[in-house]
C-alpha positions as CSV (number, residue, x, y, z in Angstrom):
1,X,81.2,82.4,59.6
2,X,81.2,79.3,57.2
3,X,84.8,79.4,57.2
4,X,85.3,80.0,60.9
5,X,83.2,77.1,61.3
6,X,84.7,74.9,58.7
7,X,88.4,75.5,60.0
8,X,87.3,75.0,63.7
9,X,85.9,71.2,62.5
10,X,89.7,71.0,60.8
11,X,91.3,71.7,64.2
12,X,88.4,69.7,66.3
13,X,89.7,67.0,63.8
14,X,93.8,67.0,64.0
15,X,94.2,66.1,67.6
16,X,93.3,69.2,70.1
17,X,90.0,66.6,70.8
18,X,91.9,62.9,70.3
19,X,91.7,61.6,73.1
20,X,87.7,61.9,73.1
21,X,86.9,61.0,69.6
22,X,83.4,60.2,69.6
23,X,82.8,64.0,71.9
24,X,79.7,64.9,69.6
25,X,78.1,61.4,70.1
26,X,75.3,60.6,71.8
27,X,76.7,57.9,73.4
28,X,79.7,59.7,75.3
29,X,78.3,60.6,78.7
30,X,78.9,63.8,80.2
31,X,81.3,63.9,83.2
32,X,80.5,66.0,85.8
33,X,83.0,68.5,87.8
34,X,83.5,66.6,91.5
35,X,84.8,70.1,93.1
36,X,84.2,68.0,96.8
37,X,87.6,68.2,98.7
38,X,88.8,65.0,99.6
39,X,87.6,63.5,102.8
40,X,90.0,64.7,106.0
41,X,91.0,67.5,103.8
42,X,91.2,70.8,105.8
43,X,92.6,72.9,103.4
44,X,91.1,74.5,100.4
45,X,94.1,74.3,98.3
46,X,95.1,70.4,99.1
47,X,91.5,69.7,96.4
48,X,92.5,72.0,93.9
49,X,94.7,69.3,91.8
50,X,91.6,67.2,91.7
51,X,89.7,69.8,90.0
52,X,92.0,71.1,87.6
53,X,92.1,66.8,86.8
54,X,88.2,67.2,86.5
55,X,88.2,70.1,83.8
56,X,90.9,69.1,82.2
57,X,89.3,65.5,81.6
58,X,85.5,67.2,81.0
59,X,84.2,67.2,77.2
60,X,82.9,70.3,77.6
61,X,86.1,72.0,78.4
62,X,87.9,70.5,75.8
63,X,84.9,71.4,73.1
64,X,85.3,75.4,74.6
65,X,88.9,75.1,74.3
66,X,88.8,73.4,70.7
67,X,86.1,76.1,69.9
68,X,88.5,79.3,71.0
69,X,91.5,77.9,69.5
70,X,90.4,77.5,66.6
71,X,88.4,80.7,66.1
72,X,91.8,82.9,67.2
73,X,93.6,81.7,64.4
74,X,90.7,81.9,61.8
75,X,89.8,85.3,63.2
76,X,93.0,86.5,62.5
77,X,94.2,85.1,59.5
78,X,90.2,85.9,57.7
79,X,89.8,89.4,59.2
80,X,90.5,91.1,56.1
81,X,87.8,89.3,54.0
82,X,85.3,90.1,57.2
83,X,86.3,94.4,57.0
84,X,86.1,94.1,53.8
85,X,82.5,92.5,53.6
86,X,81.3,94.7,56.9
87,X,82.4,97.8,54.1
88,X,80.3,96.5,51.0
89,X,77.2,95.6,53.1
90,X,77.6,99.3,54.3
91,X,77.4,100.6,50.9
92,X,74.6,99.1,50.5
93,X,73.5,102.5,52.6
94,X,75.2,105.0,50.9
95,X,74.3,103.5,47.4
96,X,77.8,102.8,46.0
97,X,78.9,98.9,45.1
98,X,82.8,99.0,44.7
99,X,83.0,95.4,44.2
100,X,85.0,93.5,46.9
101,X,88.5,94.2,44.6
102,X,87.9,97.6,44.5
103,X,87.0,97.9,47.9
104,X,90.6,96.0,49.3
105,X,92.3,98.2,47.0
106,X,90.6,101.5,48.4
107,X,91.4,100.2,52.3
108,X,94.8,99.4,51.5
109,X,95.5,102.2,50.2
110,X,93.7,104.8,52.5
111,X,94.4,103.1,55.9
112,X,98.0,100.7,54.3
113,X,97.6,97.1,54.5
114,X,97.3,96.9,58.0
115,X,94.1,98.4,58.2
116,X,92.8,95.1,56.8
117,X,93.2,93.6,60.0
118,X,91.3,97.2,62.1
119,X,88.4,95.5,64.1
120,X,90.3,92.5,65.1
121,X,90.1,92.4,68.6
122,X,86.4,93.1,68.6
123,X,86.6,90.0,66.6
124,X,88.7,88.2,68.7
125,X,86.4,88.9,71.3
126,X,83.7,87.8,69.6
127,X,85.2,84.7,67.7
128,X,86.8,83.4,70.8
129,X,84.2,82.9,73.5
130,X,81.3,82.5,70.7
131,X,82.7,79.5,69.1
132,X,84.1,78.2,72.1
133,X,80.1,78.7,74.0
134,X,78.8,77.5,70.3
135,X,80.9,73.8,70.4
136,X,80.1,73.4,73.8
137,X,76.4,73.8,73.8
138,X,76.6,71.6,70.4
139,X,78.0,68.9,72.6
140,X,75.4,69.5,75.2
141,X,72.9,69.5,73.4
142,X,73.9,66.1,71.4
143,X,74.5,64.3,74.6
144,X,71.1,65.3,76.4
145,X,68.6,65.2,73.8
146,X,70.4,63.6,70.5
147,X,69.7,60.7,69.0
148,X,72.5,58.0,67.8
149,X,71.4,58.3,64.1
150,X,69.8,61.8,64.3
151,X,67.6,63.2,60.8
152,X,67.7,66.3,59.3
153,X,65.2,68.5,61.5
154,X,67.2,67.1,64.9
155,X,70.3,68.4,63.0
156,X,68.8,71.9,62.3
157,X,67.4,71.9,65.3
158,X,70.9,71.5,67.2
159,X,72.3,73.7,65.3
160,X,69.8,76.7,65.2
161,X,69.6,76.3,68.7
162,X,72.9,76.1,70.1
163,X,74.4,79.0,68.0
164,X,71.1,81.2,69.1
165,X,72.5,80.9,72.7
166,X,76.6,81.5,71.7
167,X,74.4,84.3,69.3
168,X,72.6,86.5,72.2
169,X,75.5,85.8,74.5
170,X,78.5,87.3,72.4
171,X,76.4,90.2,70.6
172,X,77.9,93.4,71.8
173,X,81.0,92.2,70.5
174,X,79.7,91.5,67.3
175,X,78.4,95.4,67.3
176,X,81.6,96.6,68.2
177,X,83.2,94.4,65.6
178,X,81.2,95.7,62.6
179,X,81.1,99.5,63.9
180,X,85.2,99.1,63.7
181,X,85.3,97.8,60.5
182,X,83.4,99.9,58.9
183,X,85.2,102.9,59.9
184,X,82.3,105.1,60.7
185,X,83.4,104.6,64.6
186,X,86.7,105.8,65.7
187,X,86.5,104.4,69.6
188,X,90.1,104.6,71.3
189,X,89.2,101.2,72.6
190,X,87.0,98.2,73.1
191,X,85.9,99.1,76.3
192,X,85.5,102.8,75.0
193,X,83.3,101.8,72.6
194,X,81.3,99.2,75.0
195,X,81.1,102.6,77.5
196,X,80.1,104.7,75.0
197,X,77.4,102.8,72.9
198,X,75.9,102.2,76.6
199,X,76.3,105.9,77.7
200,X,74.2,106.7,74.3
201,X,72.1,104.1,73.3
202,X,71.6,101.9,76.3
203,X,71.6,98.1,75.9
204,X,69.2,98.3,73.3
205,X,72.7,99.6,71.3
206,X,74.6,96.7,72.6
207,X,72.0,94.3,71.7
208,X,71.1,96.3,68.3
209,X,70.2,93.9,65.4
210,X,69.5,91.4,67.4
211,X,66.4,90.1,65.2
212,X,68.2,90.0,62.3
213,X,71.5,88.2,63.8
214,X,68.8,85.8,65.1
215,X,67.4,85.5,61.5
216,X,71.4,84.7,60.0
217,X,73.1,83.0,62.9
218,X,70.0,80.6,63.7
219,X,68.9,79.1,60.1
220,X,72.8,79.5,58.9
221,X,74.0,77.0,61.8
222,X,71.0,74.6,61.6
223,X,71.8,74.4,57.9
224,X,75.3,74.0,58.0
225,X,75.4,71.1,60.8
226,X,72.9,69.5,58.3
227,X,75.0,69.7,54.8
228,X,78.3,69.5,56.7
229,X,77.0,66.5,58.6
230,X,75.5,65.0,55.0
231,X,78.7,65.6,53.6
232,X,80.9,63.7,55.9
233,X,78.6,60.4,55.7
234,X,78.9,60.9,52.2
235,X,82.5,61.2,51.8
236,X,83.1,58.5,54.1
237,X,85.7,55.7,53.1
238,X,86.8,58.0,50.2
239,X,90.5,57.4,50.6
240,X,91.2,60.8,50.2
241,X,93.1,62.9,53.0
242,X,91.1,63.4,56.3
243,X,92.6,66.7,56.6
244,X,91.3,67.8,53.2
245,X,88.3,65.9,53.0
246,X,87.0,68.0,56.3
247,X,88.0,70.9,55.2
248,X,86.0,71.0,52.1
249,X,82.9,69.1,53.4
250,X,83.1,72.3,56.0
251,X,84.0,75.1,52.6
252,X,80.9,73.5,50.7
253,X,78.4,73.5,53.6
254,X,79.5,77.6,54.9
255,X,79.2,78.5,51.6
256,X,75.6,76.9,50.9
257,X,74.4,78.2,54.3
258,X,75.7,81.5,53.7
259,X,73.9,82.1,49.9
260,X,70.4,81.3,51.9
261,X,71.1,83.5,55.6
262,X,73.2,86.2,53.6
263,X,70.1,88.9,53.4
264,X,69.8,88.6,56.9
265,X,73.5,89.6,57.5
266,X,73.3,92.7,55.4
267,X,70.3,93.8,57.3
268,X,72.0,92.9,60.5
269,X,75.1,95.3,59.5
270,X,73.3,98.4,58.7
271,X,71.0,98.1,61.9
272,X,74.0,97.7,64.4
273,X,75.8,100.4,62.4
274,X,72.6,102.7,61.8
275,X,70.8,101.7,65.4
276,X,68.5,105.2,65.1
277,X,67.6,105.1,61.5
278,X,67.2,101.6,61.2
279,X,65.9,100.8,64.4
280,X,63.3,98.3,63.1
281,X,63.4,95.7,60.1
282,X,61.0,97.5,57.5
283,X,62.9,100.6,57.0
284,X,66.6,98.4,55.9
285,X,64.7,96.2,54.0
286,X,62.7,98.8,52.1
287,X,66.2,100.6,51.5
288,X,68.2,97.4,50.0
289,X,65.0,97.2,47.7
290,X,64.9,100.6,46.6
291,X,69.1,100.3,45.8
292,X,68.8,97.1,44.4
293,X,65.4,97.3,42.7
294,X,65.1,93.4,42.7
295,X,64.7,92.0,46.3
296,X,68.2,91.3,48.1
297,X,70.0,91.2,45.1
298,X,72.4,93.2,46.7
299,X,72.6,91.3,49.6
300,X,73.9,88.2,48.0
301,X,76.3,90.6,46.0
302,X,77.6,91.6,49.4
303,X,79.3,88.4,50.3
């Protein structure tokens, strides 16, 4: 997610937003969709290029669109790092620990090197409207109830709070994601799997590991808006390239919000993928104890 994250701030940067710069500040107001037809209209149709003006011109639109963008292309080009961390934080169940080289070299060679990318339009499914929903509600959030110069709890705070609602949203997707790429599931299709889960486990399924997602997504996003945002004021005025200069600020925040939320995650895979046995925290937890013998030692081996 840190790297999702860090290359949709990369995009956000290099132009899709230009012509709004300061969209995440406090000061920009938010314009509002004017869907009234023009006075002495009688058709429907004769308003409809004044709305298309209105959402193409809203910040919100633009920060969805930024947000979907972005996580298509860094769904698709990480997807094989994502499989093959979905298959070590399975292990974790089974009590074998390839090691992440071992493991690309054992899906590669059992399903060829396109099985790296099985599980990607679950992904894309999720990545898309999640990121889109998560940059938008940022923005939302900033311009209702931000300040200009905000401290570090407002920043969690954002963060935690505008991922929770792209989090509950987008959550089914993320279950069918993980079941594909562990390869325990062999659904025809998305909307298969969607059918099925629901047919057998109800929305409870769908909305399996829910707790723990909370328990990753919320802290993880409150965390990284604080380094990443630390980061930036820090570098600022470095002379070094913008381009590169946001993308590491981003690298170095995902990857200290991801060693602190990255139990959570592991727990969060083996409930969604183990709904009936590990239908409640305690019993996953106990078990990555038991196979690690030192508390979440194995979760933060899982990365």
């Amino acid at each position: 997610m840190g790297i999702i994250t860090s290359y949709v701030i990369v995009v956000h940067r290099q132009g899709l937003l230009a012509d709004n710069k300061n969209i995440f500040n406090r000061s920009t107001p938010v314009q509002t969709l004017d869907l009234r037809p023009p006075e002495g209209s009688q058709h429907p149709q004769s308003h409809l290029p004044r709305v298309m003006d209105s959402l193409a011109t809203s910040p919100l639109v633009k920060c969805f669109v930024a947000g979907a963008f972005s996580g298509t292309c860094s769904t698709v080009l990480f997807q094989p790092l994502d499989l093959v961390k979905t298959r070590l934080q399975k292990s974790v169940n089974i009590g074998t620990n390839l090691g992440m080289l071992k493991e690309l070299s054992n899906v590669v060679r059992q399903e060829k090197v396109v099985g790296l990318w099985h599980g990607l339009w679950p992904s894309i499914n999720r990545c898309v409207p999640g990121i889109g929903l998560y940059f938008t509600s940022l923005h939302w959030l900033k311009t209702h109830f931000g300040s200009e110069k905000p401290g570090a709890i407002e920043l969690v705070v954002t963060g935690a709070s505008a991922r929770s609602i792209a989090g509950v949203a987008v959550l089914p997707f993320t279950v069918m994601k993980t079941r594909y790429e562990s390869g325990d599931f062999h659904y025809k299709s998305l909307s298969q799997g969607l059918r099925v889960t629901f047919a057998k486990e109800g929305l409870r399924g769908l909305w399996s590991g829910l707790t723990p997602t909370l328990m990753r997504d919320v802290p993880f996003s409150g965390l990284y808006l604080l380094f990443y945002t630390n980061l930036k004021t820090f570098t600022a005025g470095s002379g070094s390239n913008a381009t590169y200069t946001t993308f590491t600020n981003g690298l170095v925040a995902g990857f200290l919000a991801s060693l602190v939320t990255q139990p959570a995650d592991v727990i969060k895979t083996n409930m969604q993928l183990y709904p009936k046995k590990y239908g409640r925290l305690k019993p996953v937890m106990l078990l990555i104890y038991s196979v690690s013998k030192t508390p979440c030692v194995t979760c933060v081996l899982a990365l």
